[in-house]
N, C-alpha and C positions, 0 to 999 in steps of 0.2 A: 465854344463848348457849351452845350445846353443844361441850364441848372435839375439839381434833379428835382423831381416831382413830392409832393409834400404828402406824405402817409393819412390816409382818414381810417376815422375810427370805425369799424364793424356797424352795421346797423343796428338798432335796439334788440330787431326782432330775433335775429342771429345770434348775438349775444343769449339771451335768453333760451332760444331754444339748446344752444350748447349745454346752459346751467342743467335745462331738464335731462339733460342724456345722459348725465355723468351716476346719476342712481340708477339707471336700466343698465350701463355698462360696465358698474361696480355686478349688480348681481349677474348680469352672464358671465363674469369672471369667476365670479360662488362660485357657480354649478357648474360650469367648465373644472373648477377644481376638485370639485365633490366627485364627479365621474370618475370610474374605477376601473381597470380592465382585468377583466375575469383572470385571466392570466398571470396576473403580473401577483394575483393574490394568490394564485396556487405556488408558484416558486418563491413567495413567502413563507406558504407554508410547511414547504419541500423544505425550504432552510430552517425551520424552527424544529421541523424533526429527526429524525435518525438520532446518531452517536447522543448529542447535545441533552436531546429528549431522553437519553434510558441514563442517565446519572441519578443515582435513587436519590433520595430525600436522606436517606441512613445508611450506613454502614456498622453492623455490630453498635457500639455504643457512641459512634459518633455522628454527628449530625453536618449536613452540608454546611458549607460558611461561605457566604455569598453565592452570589448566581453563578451560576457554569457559565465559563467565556468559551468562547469561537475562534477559530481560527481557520483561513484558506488560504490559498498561493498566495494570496496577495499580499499578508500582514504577515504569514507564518514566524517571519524574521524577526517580530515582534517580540515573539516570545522563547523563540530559542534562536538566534542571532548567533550567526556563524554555522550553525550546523543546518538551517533550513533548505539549505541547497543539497545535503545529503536524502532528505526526506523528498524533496519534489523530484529528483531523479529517479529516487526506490518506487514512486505511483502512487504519490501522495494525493489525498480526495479532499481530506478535511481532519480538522483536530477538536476533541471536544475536554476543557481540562476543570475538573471537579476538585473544591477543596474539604475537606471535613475536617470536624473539632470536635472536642469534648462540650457539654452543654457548660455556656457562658464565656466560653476563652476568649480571646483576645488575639487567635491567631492559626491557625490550619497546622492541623499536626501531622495528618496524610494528604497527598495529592494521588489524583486520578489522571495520566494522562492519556486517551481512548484514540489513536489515530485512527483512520479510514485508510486503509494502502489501498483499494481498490481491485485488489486482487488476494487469494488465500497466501499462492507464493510470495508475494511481494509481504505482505505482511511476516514470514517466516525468515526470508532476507533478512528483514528490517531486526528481527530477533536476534539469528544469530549473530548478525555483527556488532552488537550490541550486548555480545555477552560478556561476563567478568569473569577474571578467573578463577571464584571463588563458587559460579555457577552451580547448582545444585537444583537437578531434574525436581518436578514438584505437581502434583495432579492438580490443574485448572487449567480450563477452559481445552483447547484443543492438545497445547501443549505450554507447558510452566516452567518457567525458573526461580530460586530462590536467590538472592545476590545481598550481600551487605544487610543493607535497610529496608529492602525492597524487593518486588515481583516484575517480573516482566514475561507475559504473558498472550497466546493468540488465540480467537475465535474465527474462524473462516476468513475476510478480509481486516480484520481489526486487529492490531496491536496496540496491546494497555501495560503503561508504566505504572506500578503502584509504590509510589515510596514513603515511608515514615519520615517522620521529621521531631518525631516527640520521644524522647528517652524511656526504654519498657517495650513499647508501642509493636507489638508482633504485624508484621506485614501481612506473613501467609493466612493466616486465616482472614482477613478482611478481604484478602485478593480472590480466596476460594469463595467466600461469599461476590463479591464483584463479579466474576466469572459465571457464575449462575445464574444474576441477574441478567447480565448481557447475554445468554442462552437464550434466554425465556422472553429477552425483548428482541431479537432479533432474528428467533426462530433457529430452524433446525439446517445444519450447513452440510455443505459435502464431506466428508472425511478428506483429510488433506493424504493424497496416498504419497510418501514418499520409502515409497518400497524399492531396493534394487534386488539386482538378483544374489546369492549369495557366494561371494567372490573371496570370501576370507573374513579375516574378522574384523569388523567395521571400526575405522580410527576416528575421524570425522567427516561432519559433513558440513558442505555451504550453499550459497544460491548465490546466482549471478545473472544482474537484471539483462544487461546488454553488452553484445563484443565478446564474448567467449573467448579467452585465451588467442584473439587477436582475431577470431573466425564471424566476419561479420553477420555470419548469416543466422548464428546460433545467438537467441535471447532466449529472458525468462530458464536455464540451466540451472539444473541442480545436479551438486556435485559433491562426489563421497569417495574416501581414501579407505582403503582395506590394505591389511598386511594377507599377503597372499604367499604364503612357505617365506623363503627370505624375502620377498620383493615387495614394495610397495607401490600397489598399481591405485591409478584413480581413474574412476569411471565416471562420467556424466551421462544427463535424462534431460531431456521436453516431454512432459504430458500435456495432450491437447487432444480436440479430435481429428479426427480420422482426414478431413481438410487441411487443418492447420499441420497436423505432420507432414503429407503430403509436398506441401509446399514449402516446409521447412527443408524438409529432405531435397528438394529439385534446387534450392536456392543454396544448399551445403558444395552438392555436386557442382552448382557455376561457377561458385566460388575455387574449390578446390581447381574446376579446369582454367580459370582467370589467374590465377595464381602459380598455374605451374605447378600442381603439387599432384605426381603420381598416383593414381589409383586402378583399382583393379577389383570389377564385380566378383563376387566368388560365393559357393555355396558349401554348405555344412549339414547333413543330413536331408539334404534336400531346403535347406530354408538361406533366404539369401542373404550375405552382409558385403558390406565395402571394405579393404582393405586398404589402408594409405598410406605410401611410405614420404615421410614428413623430416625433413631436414632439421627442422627447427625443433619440431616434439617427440620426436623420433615415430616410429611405425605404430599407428595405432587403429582400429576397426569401430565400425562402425551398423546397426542395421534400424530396420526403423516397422513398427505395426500401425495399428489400428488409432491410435493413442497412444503411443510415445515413441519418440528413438532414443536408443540406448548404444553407447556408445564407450570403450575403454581403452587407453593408452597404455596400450601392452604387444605383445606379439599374436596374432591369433592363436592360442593353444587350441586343440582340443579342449582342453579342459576348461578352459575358460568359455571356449563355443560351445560348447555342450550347456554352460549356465545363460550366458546371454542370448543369444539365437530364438531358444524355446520360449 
């Protein structure tokens, strides 16, 4: 077996020339570092703004207390732990949560909590199931509630929690000031229309992101109860446009025929609805425009066609 061969050292000149290379290849490592991509500093700047950005400096007489924290899918759980899987299903974008004090305290007497649902509806979901039963109707922002300590409240895709935490401490009017702020920084929204037709006298209403009462094809639902003479009928709405109804409606009808579940085109003054007789929900109609379908779980009356149809 051949012994092995004995290691020599580097030449001088080798040597030295390594020594010189290592300052040229410190600084290309700099300015390899220093370069910046255009890009990368706009969705830095995309994240520094919106919700996060329009938290005033004041509220009435209290003053922010610390910086506004962030929050996204990622961490959400963070800060509300256990319920953040409620919000990333509702169309959750982002959370922006502000605290205020009196000047010098030692501790945040209101909290702002500003979500992003990404949607008007979705934010209104997020409200109503979020109500107390101590709820009390209250003018901010698109639509307000008064509850306990607190405001909870929407502007076009934003829903803000405002609750006191300091004894005295009136919610509503810091919320109506908050609410006005958030107008004026994030401009002027659609009106949220959630007008039905008028079916009797309206008991409540809800919103249902996805799965409609087991009808896969119907998301985004909004849903409201009338007492109609004795009976208590509930009608549901999709407003979108003229596309997305479209294809909602075609996607109702596969469903209903994958299903097995009877229907029957039918008109009423000339204008057309579906009829469907449903084992499960019992016989309920159905028609669909421009922008929305509307839709009631009752027997077609006249009189009920006569209000939906038109």
């Amino acid at each position: 077996m051949s012994a092995a061969l004995p290691s020599l050292p580097a030449p001088l000149w080798t040597r030295m020339a390594l020594t010189l290379m290592l300052p040229v290849i410190a600084l290309v490592l700099y300015l390899e570092g220093q370069h910046y991509d255009p890009g990368l500093i706009k969705l830095e700047a995309v994240a520094e703004g919106g919700p996060a950005a329009w938290m005033p400096e004041r509220l009435g007489t209290l003053e922010r207390f610390g910086p506004v924290r962030r929050y996204h899918a990622d961490n959400l759980y963070e800060y509300i732990n256990g319920h953040a899987e409620y919000y990333l299903d509702a169309g959750f974008k982002g959370l922006a949560v502000g605290e205020y004090a009196p000047p010098g305290a030692q501790q945040p007497a209101l909290v702002v909590n500003l979500y992003d649902m990404g949607e008007p509806l979705h934010a209104f979901g997020a409200l109503m199931d979020e109500l107390a039963p101590d709820a009390q109707p209250l003018e901010a922002g698109s639509m307000g509630f008064a509850m306990g300590q607190g405001v909870n409240l929407i502007y076009g895709p934003y829903y803000a929690q405002i609750t006191a935490f300091s004894e005295g401490l009136q919610a509503p009017p810091l919320a109506r000031d908050f609410a006005e702020r958030l107008a004026a920084e994030a401009g002027a929204m659609d009106k949220l229309d959630l007008s039905f037709p008028s079916l009797g006298e309206p008991l409540e209403t809800y919103f249902v992101k996805e799965d409609y009462r087991g009808l896969g094809a119907l998301d985004n639902v909004l849903e409201k109860t009338f007492q109609h003479g004795d009976e208590e009928l509930t009608a549901f709405m999709i407003s979108a446009d003229a596309a997305r109804i479209q294809t909602v409606t075609e996607n109702l009808l596969g469903f209903l025929e994958r299903d097995g579940l009877p229907f029957q085109r039918e008109t009423f003054n000339g204008a057309p609805y579906i009829r469907v007789e449903d084992p499960y929900e019992g016989e309920w109609f159905f028609t669909s425009g421009e922008q929305r379908l509307l839709g009631v779980f009752s027997s077609p009356s006249p009189e009920l066609l006569q209000q939906v149809v038109r």
